[in-house]
N, C-alpha and C positions, 0 to 999 in steps of 0.2 A: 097345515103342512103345505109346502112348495117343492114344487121340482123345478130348476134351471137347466137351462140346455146353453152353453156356451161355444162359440164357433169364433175360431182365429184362426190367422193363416198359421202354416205351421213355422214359419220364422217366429212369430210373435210369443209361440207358446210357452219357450223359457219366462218372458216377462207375465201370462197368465199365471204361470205358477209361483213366481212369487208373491202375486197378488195373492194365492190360494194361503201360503205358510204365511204372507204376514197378516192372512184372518182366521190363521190357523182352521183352515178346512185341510183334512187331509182323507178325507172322502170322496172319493169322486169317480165314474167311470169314463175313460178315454178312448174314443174313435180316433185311429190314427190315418193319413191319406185319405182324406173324406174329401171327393169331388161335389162344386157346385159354383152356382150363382147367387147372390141377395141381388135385393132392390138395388139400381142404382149401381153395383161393385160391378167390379171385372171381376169374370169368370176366374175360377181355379181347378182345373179340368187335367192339370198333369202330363198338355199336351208339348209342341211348341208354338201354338199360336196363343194357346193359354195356357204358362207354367203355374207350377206351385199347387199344393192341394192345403185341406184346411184340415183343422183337426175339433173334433168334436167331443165336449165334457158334458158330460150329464150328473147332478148334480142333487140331492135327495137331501132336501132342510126339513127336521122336524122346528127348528130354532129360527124364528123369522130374524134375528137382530141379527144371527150373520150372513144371510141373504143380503138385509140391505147393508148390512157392513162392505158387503161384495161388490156389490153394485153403486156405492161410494168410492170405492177404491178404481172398478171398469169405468168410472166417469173421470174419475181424475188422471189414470192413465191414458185415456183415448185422449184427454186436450193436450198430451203428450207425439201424438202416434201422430206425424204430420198428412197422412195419406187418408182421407176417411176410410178410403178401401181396406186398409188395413187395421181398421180400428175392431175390437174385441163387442161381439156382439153375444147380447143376452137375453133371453127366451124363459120367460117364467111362466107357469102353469098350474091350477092347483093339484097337488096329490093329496087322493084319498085314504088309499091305504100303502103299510110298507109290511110284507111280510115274509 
């Protein structure tokens, strides 16, 4: 089992979601207004020096094929997404247990 942690700004998050229905994930918990930084990006802190906040899915696969179903589909949409800053970033990890 996997857990994913997904982070996009929160403009992008209509286009993660239908990444989600056309891999028919309809699981998933959402952080909404999530401040921060990645490697490399521009800040999203909510402020006016740096607007925009991000939103955060957390993501619980017993099923690994649609994980990487996922993670085919965030790759073919970021060579979409012209800004890297804006591209849909994704955090895997194993999970042990779900109970």
């Amino acid at each position: 089992m996997k857990i994913a942690f997904l982070v996009c700004n929160d403009v992008i998050s209509p286009r993660l979601m239908k990444l989600l229905d056309e891999a028919h994930i309809d699981f998933y918990t959402r952080w909404e207004h999530a401040k921060g930084r990645g490697h490399g990006t521009d800040p999203h802190l909510d402020t006016r020096s740096f607007p925009g906040t991000n939103a955060v899915y957390m993501i619980a696969f017993e099923e690994e094929a649609k994980l990487d179903l996922l993670i085919q589909e965030i790759t073919e949409a970021n060579k979409e997404i012209p800004r890297p800053d804006d591209h849909i970033r994704l955090f895997q990890v194993p999970l042990e247990r779900i109970v």
